[in-house]
N, C-alpha and C positions, 0 to 999 in steps of 0.2 A: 080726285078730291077725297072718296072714300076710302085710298088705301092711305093717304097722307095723314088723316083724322086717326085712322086705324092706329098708324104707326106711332103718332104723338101719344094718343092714347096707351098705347105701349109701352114708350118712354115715361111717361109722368107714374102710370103702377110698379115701373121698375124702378122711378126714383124714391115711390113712397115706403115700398119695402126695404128698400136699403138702410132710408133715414127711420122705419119701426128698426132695424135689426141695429142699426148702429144706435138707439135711444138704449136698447135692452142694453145693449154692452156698456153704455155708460155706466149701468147700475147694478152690473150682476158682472160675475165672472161669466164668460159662455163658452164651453169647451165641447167636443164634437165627439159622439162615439160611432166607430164602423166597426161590424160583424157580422155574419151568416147566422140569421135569426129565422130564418125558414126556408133554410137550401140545404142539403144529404150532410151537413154538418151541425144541425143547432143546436142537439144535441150536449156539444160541445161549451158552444156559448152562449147559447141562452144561459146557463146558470152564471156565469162570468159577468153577463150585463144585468143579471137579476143582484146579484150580490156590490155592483158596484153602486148601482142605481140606489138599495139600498141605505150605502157610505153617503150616496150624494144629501139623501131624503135625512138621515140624523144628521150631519153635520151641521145642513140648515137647519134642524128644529134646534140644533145648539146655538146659531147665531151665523151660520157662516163661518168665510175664514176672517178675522177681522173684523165682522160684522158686516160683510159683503156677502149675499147668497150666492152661489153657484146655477148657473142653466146648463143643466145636462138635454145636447141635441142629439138624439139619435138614428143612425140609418142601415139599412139591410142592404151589403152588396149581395150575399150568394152565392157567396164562394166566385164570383166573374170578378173580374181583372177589370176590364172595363168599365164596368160598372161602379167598381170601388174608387178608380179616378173619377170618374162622374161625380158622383157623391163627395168625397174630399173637394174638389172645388167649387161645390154648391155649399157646404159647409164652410169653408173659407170666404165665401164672396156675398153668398145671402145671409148666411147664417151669422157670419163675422164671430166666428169662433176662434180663441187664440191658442187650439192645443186639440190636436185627435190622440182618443185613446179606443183600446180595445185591438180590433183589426183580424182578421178569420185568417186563413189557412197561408202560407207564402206563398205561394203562389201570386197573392194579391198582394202581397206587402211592398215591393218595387213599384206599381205601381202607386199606394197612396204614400210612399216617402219621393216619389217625383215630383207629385205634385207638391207637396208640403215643400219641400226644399227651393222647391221655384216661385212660390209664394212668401217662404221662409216663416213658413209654424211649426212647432215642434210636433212629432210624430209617434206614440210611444206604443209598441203592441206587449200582448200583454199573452195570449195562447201560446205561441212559439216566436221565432225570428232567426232573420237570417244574418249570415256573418256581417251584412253592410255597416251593423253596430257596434262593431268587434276591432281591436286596434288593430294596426297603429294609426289609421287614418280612418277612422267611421264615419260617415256619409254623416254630412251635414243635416242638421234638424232632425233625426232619427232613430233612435231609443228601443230597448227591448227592456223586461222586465223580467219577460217568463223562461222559455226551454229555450234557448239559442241551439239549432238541431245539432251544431258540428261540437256543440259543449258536451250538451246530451248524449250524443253519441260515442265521443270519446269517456265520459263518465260509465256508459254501462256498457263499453269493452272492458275498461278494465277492471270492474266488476266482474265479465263474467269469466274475466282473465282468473280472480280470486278464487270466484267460489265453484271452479273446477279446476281447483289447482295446476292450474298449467297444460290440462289434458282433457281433449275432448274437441268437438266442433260446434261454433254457433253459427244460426242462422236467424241473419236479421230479416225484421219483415218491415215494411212503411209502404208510404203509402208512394205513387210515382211525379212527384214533383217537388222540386229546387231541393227543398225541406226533406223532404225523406230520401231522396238519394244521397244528401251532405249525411245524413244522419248513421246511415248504413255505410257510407266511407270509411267514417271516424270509429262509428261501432267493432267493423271489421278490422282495422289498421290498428286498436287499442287492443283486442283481442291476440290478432297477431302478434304483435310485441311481446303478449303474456304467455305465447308457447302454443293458441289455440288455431285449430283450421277455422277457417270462414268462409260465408258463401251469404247470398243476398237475395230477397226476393221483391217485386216491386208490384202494386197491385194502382188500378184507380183511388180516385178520393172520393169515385160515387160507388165505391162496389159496396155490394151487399151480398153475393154469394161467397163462401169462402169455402167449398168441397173444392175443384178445381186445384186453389192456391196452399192450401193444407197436404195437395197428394203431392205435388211438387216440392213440399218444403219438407214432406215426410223422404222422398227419394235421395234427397240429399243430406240424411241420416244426422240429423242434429242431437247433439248432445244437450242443449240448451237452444232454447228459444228465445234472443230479443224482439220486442216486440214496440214499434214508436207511430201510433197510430191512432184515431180517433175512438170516440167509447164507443158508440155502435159497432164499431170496426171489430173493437178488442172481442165485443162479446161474441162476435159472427167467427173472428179467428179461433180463439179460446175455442168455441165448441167443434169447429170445423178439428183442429190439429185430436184435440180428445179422442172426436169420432173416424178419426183418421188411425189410432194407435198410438200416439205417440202418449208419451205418457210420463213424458220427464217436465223437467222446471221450466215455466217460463217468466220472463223477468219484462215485465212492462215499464216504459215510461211514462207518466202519466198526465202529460201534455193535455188530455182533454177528461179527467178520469171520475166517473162519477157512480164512486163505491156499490151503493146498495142497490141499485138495478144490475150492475155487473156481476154482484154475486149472487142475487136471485134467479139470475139467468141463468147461473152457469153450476148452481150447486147439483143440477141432475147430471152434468158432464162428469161431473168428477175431479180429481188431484187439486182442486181447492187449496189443499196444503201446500203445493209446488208453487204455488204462485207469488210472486211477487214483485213490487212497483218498486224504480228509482223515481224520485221526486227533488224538488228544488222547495217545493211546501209542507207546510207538517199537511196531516191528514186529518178529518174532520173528528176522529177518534182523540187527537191529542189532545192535552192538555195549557193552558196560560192563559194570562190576562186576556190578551189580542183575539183569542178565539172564544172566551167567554162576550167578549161587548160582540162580535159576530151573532152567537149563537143568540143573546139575550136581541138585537136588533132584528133579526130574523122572526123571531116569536113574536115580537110588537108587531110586525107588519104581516104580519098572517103566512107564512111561508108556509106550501103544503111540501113534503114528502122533508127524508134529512135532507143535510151538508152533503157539499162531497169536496173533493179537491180542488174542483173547481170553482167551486162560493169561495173556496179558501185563496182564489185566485184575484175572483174580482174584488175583495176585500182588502187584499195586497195592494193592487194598483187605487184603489181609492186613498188610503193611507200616502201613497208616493204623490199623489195629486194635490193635496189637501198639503204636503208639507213642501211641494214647487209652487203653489199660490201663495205662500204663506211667505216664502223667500221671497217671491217675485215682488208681492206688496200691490198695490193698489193705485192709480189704474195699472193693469199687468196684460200691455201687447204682447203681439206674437212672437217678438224678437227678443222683448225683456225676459218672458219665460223662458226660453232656451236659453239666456245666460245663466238663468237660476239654474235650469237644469244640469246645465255642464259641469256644475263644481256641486251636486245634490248631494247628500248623504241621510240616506234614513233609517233613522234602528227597525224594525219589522220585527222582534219581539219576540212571540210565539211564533209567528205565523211560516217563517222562515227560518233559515240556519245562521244567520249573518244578514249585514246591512245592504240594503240598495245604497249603491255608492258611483255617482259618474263622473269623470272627468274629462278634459277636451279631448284627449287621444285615446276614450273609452265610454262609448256609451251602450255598456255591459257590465264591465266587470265584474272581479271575484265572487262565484258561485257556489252554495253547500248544496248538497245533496244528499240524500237519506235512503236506504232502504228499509222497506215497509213490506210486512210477509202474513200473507192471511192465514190467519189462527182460528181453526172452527170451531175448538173448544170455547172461546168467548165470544167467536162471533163476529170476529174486527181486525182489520191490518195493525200489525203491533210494529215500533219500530225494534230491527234487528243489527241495524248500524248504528253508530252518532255520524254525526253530521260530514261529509269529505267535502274540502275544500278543491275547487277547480280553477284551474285559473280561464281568463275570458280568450286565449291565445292558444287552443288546443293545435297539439304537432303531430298526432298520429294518424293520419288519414292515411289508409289502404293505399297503396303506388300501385 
């Protein structure tokens, strides 16, 4: 009799929470954010979710989209795989959110696009992502915004195919999962093409010692260093390769990159000047409209330390949100957003090279990229490129 009471009692909190979460949705947009906010990566995105939360907080004090406010849900997987499905379908089901953004490291990314696509909500990350998004046939409900690793990768081969004219060897480093093996494929195979040797190194996503991996990657005598890995990471590699000898260029991508700790870390290493990031964002150095209402939104809400590439990030994806609500219209289910999203296009300004732009057999497409080279006379990565366009279908991956 007391387990029967127990169990109604169960049922009736489980239907009263459903009918609060389904009231909230009547009256607000409610969209779901997942990332590693306090696992060997937050690093990473904590500024990503500080910067979007940000976009959420003015948008409302401007009215909404339409005059409908936004409920930003948020949840910590951890870098676990597991975990991050957990969460996506407590999002979807308690939370009745019509859209997860954000998302940590790929590793986790198949996992919360399974669940989304079996639920059928759109899914959009926003740090890196993997080919699932990439034509000719991209996984339903599932979106990237940011580094697609095998774009990234092919982009700074053949960068470093350039700026060693043809001669010399790189050695990629990443980190050892889905993501950074595709990214060191692509890195090496674009390189090759440009005439250069290559070689690969793979490390965990929780290391933190990098003497070991630095003697390793010195034996194998690189010419240049790519480098596609987390900002803790960068700065523990950066000074590990330094205090190892090595003492040529290395070229990062800056997937989680957050400038001014990177280089207060690393001004006692040394070559400072060899360094340099490819990016898909400007830098928090640049200048335009897009990153001035950033910088001045930042300053209203009390932000302690600068920008970095990464504010520059989750600032991007709040603009792509704000302009797939805006299509989708009101009430905007799960299903009606991902029609908006499919055929989206949004200008990104400053912030970017080029437009987010998706279509059904592309939810990636064409990508700029920039390289950006620290200048210690001023103080700041300056850009040293304009913008290279990539397309979302890289063919150079390492055989």
């Amino acid at each position: 009799m007391q387990r029967n009471s127990l169990l109604a009692l169960g049922t009736a909190l489980l239907a009263l929470a459903w009918n609060a979460a389904e009231t909230r949705a009547q009256n607000q947009h409610v969209i779901g954010y997942i990332g590693d906010l306090s696992g060997p990566m937050q690093d990473n995105y904590a500024p990503i979710l500080e910067s979007f939360e940000y976009y959420v907080k003015a948008l409302n004090e401007r009215g909404g989209v339409n005059g409908v406010p936004v409920k930003l849900v948020v949840r910590n997987d951890q870098l676990d795989a597991t975990r991050a499905a957990s969460l996506s379908l407590e999002l979807i089901t308690a939370e009745r959110v019509n859209s997860i953004w954000g998302m940590s490291v790929t590793r986790t990314h198949m996992a919360v696009y399974s669940v989304a696509q079996r639920h059928k909500v759109p899914a959009i990350a926003m740090f890196s992502g993997i080919k699932e998004v990439l034509p000719p046939k991209p996984l339903p409900y599932s979106y990237s915004i940011g580094h697609v690793f095998e774009v990234a990768g092919e982009v700074s081969g053949k960068l470093a195919g350039q700026m060693l004219k043809g001669k010399g060897k790189i050695v990629c480093a990443s980190i050892e999962a889905p993501g950074g093996v595709a990214v060191c494929q692509f890195a090496e195979g674009a390189s090759q093409a440009g005439g250069l040797q290559s070689d690969t190194v793979l490390f965990a996503p929780t290391a933190t010692e990098f003497g070991a991996i630095a003697q390793r990657m010195l034996a194998m005598k690189p010419t240049l260093v790519v480098s596609h890995t987390g900002a803790g990471q960068n700065i523990g590699l950066f000074r590990a390769l330094r205090g190892a000898g090595y003492d040529g260029p290395i070229l990062m991508g800056s997937h989680g990159l957050n400038e001014a700790p990177l280089v207060a870390a690393l001004k006692s290493a040394g070559g400072l000047n060899k360094l340099q990031i490819v990016s898909r964002f400007a830098t928090p150095d640049s200048e335009g409209k897009e990153l001035d209402e950033l910088r001045a939104v930042a300053k209203k809400y009390g932000k302690k330390g600068p920008l970095s590439t990464t504010s520059i990030m989750g600032w991007a994806m709040g603009r792509v949100m704000e302009a797939a609500l805006r299509k989708c219209g009101f009430p905007c289910p799960a299903e009606k957003l991902d029609g908006a999203l499919q055929t989206l296009s949004v200008d990104m300004g400053s912030l970017m090279g080029g437009p987010i732009k998706f279509t059904p057999g592309d939810h990636y497409g064409t990508s700029w990229w920039r390289v950006y080279q620290y200048d210690e006379a001023v103080g700041k990565f300056v850009a040293v490129s304009n913008w290279i366009e990539a397309s979302s279908t890289p063919t150079l991956k390492k055989k």
